[in-house]
N, CA, C and O atoms as a DFTB+ gen file, in Angstrom:
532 C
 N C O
     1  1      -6.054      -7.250      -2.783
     2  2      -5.742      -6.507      -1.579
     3  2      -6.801      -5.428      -1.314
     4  3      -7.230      -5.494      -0.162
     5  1      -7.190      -4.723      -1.852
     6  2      -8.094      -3.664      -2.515
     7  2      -9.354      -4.580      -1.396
     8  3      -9.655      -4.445      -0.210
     9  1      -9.812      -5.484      -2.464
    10  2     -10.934      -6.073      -1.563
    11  2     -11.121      -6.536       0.146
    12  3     -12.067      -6.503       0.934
    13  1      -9.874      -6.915       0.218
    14  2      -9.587      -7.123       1.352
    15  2      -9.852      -6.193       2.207
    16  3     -10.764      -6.131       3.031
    17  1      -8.787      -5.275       1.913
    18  2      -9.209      -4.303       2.638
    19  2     -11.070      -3.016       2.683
    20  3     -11.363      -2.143       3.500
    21  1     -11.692      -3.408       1.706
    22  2     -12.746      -2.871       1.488
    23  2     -13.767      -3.996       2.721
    24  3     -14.565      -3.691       3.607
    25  1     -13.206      -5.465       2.181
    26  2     -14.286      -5.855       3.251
    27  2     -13.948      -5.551       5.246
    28  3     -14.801      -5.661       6.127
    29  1     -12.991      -5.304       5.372
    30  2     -12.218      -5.401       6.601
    31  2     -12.972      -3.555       7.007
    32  3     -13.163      -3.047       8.112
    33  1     -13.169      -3.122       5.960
    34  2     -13.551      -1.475       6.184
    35  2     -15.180      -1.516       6.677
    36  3     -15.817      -0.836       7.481
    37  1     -15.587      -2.830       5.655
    38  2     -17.421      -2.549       5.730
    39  2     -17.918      -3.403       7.060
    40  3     -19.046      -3.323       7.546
    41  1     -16.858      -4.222       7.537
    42  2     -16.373      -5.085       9.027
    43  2     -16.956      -4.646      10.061
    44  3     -17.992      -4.939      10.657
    45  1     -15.601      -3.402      10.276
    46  2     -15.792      -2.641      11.521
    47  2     -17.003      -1.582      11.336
    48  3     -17.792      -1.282      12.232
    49  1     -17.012      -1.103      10.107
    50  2     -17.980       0.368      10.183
    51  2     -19.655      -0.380      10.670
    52  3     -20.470       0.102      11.457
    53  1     -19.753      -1.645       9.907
    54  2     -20.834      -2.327      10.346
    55  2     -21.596      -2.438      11.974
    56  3     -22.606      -2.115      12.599
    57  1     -20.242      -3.167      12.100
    58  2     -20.279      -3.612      13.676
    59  2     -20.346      -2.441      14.642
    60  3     -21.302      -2.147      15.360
    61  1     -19.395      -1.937      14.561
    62  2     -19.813      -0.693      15.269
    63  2     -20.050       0.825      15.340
    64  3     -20.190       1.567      16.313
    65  1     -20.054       1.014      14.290
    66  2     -19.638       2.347      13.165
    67  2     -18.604       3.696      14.265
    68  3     -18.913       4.818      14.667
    69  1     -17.515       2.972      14.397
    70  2     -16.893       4.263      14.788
    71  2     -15.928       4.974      14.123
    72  3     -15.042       5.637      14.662
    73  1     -16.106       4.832      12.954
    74  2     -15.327       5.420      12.471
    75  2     -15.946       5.934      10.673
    76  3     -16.967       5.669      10.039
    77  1     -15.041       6.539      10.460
    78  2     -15.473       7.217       9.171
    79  2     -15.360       6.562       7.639
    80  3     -14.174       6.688       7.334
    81  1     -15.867       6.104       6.862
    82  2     -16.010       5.285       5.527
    83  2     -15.629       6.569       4.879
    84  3     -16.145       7.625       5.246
    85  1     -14.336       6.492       3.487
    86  2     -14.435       6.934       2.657
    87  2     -13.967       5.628       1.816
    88  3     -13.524       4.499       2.025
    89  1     -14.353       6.509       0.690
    90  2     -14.316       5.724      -0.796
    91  2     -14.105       6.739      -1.850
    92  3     -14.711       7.797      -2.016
    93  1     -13.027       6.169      -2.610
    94  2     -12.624       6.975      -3.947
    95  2     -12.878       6.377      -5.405
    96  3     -12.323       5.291      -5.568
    97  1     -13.432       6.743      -6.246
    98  2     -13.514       5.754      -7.548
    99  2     -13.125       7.077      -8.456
   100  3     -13.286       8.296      -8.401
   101  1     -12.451       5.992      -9.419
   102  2     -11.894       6.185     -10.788
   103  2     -12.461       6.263     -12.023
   104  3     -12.071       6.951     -12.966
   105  1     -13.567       5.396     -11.972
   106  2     -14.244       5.107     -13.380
   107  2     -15.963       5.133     -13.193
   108  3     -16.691       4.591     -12.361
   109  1     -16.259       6.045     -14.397
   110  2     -17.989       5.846     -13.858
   111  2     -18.614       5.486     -15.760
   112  3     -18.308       5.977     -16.847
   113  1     -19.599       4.380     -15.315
   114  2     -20.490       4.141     -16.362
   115  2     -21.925       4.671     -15.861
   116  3     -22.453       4.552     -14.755
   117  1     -22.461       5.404     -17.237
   118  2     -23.733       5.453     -17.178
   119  2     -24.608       4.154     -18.196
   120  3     -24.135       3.363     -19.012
   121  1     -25.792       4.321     -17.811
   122  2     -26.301       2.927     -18.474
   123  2     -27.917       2.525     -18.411
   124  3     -28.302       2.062     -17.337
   125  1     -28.696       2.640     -19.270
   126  2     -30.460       2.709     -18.799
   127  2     -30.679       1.193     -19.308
   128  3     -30.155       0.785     -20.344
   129  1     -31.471       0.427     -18.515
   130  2     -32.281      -0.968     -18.222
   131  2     -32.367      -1.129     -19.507
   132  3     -32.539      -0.027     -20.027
   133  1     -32.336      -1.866     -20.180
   134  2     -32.887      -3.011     -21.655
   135  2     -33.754      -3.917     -21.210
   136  3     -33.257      -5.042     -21.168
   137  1     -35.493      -3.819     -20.666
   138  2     -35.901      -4.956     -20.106
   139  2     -36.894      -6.028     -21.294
   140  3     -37.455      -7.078     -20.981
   141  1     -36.884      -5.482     -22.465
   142  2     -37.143      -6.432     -23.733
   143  2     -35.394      -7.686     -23.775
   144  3     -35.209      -8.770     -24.327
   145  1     -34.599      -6.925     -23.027
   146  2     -33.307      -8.073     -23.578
   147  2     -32.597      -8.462     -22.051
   148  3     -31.843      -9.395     -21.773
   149  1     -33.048      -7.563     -21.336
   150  2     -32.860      -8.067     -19.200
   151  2     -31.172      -7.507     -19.623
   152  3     -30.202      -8.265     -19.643
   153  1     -31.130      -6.180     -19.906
   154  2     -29.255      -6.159     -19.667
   155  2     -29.045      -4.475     -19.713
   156  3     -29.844      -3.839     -20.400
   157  1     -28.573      -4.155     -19.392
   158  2     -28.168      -2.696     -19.234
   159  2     -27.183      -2.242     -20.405
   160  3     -25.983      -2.448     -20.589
   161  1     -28.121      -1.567     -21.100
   162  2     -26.721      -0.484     -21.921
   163  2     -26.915       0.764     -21.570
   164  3     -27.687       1.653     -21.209
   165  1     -25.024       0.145     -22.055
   166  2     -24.290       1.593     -21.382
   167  2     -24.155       2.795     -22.355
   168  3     -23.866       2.783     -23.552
   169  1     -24.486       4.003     -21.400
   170  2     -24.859       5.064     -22.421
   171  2     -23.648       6.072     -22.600
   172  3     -23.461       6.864     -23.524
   173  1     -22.644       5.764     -21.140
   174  2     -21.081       6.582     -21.371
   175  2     -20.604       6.077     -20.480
   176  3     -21.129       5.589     -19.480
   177  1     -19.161       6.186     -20.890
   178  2     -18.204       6.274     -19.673
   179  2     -17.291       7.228     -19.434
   180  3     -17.113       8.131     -20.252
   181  1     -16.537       7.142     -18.184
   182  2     -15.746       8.421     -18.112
   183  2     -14.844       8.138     -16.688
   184  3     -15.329       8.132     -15.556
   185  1     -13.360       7.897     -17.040
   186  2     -12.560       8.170     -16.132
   187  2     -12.226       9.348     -15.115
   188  3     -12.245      10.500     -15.550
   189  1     -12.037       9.200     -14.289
   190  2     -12.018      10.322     -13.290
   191  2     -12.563      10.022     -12.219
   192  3     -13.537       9.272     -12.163
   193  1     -11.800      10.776     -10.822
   194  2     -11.679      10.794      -9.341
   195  2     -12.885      11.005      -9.089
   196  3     -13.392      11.877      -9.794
   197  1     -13.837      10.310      -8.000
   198  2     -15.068      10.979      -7.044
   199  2     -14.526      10.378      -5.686
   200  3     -13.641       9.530      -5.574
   201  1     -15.372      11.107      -4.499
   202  2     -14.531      11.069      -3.310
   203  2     -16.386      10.720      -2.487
   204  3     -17.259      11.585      -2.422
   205  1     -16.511       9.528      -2.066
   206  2     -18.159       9.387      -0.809
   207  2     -17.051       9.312       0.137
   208  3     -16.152       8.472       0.162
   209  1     -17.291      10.573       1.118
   210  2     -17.599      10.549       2.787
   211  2     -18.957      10.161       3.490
   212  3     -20.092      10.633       3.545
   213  1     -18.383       9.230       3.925
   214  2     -19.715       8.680       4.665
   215  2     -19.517       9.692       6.556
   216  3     -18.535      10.347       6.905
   217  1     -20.558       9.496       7.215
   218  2     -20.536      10.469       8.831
   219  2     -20.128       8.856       9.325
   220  3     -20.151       7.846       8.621
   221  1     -19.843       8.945      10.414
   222  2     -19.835       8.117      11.735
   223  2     -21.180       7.228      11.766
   224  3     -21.157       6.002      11.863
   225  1     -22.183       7.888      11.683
   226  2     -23.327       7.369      12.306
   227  2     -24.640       7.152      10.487
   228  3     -25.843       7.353      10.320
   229  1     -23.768       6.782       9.763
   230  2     -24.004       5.713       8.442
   231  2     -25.454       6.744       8.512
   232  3     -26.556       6.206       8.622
   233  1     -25.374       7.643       8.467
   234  2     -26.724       8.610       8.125
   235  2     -26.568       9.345       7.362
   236  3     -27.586      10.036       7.317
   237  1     -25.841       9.677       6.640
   238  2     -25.092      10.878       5.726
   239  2     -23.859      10.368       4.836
   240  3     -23.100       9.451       5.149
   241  1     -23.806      11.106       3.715
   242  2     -22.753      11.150       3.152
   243  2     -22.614      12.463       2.012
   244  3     -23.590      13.093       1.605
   245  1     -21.306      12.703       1.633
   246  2     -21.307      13.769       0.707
   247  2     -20.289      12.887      -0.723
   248  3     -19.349      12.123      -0.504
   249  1     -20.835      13.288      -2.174
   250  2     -19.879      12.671      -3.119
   251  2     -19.648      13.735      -3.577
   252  3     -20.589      14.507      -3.763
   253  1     -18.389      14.096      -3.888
   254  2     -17.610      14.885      -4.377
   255  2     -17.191      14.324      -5.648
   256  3     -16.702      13.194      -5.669
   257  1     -17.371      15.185      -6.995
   258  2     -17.013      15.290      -8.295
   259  2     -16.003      16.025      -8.395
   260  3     -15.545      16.813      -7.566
   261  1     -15.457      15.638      -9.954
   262  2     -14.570      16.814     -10.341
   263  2     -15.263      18.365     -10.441
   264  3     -14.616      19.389     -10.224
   265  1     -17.064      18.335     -10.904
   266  2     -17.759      19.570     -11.035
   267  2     -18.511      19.494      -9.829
   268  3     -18.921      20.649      -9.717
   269  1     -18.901      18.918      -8.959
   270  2     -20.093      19.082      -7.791
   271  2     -19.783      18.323      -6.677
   272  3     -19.169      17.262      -6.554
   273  1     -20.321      19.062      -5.889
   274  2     -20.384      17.759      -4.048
   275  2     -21.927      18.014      -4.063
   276  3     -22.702      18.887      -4.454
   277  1     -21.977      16.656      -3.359
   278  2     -23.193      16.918      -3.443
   279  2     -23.745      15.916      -2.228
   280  3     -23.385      14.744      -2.117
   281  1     -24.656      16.568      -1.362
   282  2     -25.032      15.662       0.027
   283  2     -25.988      14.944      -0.167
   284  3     -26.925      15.430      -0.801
   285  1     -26.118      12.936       0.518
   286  2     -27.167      12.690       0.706
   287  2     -27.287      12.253       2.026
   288  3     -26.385      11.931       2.799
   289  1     -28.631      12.278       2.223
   290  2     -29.347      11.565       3.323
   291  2     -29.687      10.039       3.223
   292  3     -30.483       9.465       2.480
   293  1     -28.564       9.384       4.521
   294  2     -29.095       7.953       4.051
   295  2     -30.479       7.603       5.019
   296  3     -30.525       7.677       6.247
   297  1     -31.591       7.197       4.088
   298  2     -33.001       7.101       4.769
   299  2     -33.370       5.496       5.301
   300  3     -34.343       5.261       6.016
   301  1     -32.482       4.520       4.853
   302  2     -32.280       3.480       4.803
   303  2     -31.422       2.535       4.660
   304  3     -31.098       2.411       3.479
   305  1     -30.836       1.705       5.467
   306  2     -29.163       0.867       4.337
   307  2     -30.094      -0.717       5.634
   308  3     -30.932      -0.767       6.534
   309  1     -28.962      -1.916       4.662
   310  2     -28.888      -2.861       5.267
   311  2     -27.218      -3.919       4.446
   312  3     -26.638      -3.860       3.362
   313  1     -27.105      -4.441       5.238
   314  2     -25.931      -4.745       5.131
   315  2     -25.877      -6.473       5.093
   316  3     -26.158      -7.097       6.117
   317  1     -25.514      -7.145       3.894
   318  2     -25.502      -8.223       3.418
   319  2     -23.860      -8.634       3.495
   320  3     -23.004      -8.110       2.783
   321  1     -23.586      -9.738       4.563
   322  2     -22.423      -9.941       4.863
   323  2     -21.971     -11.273       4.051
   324  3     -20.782     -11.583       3.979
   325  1     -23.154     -12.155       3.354
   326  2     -22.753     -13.010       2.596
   327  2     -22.252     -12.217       0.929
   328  3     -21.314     -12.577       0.218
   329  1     -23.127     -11.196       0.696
   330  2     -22.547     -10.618      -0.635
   331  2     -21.293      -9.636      -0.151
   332  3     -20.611      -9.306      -1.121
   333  1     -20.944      -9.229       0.790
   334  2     -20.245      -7.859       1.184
   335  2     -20.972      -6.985       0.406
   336  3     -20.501      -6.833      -0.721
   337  1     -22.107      -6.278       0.688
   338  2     -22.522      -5.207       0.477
   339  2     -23.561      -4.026       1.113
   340  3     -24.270      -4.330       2.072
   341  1     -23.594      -3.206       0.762
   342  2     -24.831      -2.397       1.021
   343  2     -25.725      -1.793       0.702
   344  3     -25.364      -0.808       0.058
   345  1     -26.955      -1.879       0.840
   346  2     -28.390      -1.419      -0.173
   347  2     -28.529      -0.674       0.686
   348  3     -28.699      -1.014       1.857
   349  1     -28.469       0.919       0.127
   350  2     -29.262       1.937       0.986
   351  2     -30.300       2.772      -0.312
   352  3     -30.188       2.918      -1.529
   353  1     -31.458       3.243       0.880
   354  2     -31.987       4.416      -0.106
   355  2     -31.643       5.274       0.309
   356  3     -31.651       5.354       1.537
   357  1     -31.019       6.684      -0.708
   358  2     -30.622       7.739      -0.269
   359  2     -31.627       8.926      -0.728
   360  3     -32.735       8.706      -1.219
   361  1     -31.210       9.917      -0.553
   362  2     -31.806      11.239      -0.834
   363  2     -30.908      12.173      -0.897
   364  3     -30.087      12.434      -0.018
   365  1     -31.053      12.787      -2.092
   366  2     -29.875      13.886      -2.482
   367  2     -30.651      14.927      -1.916
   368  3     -31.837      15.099      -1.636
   369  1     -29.305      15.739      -1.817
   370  2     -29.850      17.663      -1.126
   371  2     -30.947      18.103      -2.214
   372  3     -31.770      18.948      -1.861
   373  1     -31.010      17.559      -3.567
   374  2     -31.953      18.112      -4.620
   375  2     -32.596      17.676      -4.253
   376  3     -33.364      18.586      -4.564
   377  1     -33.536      16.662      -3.519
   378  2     -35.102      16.176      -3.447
   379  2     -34.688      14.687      -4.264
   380  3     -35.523      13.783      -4.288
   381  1     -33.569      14.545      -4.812
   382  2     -34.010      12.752      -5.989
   383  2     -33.931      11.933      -4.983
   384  3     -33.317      12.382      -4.016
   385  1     -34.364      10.843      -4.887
   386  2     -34.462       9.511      -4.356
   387  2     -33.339       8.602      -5.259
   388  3     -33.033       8.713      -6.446
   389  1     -32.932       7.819      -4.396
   390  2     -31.863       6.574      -5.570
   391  2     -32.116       5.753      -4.478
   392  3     -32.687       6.109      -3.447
   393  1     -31.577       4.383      -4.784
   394  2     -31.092       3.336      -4.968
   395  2     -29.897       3.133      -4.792
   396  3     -29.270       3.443      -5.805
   397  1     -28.967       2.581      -3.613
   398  2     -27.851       2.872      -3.644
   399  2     -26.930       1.471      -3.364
   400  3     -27.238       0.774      -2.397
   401  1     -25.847       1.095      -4.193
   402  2     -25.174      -0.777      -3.338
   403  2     -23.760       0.287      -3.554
   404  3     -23.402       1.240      -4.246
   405  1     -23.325      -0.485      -2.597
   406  2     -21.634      -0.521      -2.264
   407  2     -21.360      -1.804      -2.343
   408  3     -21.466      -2.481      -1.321
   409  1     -20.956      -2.397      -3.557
   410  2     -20.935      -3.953      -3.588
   411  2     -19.117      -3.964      -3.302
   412  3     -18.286      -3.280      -3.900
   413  1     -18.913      -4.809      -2.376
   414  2     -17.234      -5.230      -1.985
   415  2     -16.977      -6.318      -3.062
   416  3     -15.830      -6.454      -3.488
   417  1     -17.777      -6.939      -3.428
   418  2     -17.310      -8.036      -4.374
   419  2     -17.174      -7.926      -5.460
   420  3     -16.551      -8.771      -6.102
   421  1     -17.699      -6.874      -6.004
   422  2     -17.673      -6.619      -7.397
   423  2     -16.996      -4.829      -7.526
   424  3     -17.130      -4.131      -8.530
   425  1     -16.249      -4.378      -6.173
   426  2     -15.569      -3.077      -6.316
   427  2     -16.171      -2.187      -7.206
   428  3     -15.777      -1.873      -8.330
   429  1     -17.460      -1.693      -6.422
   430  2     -18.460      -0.763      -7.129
   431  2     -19.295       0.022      -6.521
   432  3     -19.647      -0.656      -5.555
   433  1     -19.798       0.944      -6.471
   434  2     -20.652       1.907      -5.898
   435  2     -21.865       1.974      -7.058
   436  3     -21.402       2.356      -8.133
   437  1     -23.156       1.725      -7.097
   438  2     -23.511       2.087      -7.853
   439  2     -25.338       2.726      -7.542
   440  3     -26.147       1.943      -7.044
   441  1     -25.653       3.802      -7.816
   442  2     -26.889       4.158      -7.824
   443  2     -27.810       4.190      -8.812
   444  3     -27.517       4.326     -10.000
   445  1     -29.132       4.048      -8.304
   446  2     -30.130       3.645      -9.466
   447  2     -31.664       4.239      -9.402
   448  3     -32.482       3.882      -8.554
   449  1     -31.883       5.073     -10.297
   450  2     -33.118       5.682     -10.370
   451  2     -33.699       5.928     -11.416
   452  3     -33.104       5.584     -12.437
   453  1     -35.121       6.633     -11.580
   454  2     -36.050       6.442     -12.504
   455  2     -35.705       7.537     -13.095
   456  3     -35.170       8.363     -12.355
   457  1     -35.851       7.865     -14.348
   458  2     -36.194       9.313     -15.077
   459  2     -37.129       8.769     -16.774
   460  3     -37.328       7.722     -17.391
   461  1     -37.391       9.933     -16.889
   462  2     -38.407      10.077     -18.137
   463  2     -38.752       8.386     -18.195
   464  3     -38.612       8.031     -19.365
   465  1     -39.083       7.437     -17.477
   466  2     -39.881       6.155     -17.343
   467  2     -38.854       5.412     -17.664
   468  3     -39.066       4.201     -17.730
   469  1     -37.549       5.889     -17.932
   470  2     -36.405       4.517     -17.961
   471  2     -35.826       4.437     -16.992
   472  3     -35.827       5.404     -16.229
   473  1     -35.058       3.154     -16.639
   474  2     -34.459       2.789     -15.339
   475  2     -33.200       2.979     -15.746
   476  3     -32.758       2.471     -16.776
   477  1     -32.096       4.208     -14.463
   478  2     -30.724       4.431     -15.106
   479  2     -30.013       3.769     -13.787
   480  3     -30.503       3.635     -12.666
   481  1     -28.798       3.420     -14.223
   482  2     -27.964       3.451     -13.340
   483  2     -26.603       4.139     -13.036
   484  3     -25.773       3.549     -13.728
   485  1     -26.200       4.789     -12.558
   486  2     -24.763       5.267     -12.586
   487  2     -23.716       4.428     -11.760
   488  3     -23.886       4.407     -10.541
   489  1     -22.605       3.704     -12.313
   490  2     -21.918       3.040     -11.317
   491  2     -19.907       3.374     -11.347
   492  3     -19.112       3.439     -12.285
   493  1     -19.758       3.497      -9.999
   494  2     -18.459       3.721     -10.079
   495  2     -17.265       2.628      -9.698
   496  3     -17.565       2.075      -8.640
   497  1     -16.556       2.358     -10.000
   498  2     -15.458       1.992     -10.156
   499  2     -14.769       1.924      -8.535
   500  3     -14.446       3.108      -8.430
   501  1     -14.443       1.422      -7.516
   502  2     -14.159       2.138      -6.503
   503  2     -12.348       1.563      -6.795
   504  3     -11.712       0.560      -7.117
   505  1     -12.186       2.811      -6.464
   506  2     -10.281       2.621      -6.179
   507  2      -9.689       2.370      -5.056
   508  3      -8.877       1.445      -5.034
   509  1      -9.960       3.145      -3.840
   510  2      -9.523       3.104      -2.397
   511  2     -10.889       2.955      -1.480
   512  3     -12.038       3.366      -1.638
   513  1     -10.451       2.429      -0.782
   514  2     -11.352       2.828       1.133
   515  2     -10.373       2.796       2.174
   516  3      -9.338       2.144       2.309
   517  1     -10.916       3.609       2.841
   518  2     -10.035       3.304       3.642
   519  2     -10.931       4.297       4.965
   520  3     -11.658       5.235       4.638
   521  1     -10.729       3.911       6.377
   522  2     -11.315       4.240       7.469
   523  2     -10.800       5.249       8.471
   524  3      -9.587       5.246       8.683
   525  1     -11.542       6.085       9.094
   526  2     -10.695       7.039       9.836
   527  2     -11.212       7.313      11.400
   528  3     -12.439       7.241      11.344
   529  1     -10.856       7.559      12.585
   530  2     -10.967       6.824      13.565
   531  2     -11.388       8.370      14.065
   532  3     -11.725       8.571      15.232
């Protein structure tokens, strides 16, 4: 149901974006590239609420933590209707660059960027979406 309704959310906001995308997740893994073995280990996990408001006009969003909100700028997205998903590059209010999917099929949010020359990913868990007019 969950999915259902996630793809029915990424539907309309697609088509015509009038309305507002949120998303809530429950569960977040951290996890840096293994590319001697092609697989990601995971470096933690951790239950708990985050809240992406996306704007109207799929240019913005803010994620809210249990410790931080924090704004990005979306500089880029495209929208893959055979995977249900979305690849955007974002930009946090700090200056980082990521990598960003909202995968519907696999009920996940997950961002991905470089540090000290390893490739990390952070991915969340999504619990709800739901749209606001």
């Amino acid at each position: 149901m969950k999915k259902l309704i996630f793809a029915l959310a990424l539907m309309v906001f697609s088509n015509a974006v009038l309305a507002q995308l949120s998303i809530t997740t429950n569960y977040r893994q951290d996890g840096i590239w293994d590319a001697k073995n092609e697989k990601w280990n995971v470096t933690s996990t951790d239950k708990g609420a985050t809240t992406l408001e996306f704007d109207k006009k799929l240019s913005m969003f803010e994620h809210t933590t249990p410790t931080i909100s924090s704004h990005y700028d979306i500089l880029e997205y495209k929208y893959d209707e055979n995977a249900n998903s979305y690849t955007m590059k974002v930009k946090s209010d700090a200056g980082n660059e990521y990598e960003m999917i909202i995968d519907g099929k696999n009920n996940c949010v997950v961002f991905f960027y470089w540090y000290n020359k390893e490739y990390v990913m952070v991915r969340h868990t999504i619990n709800e979406t739901w749209i606001r007019k």
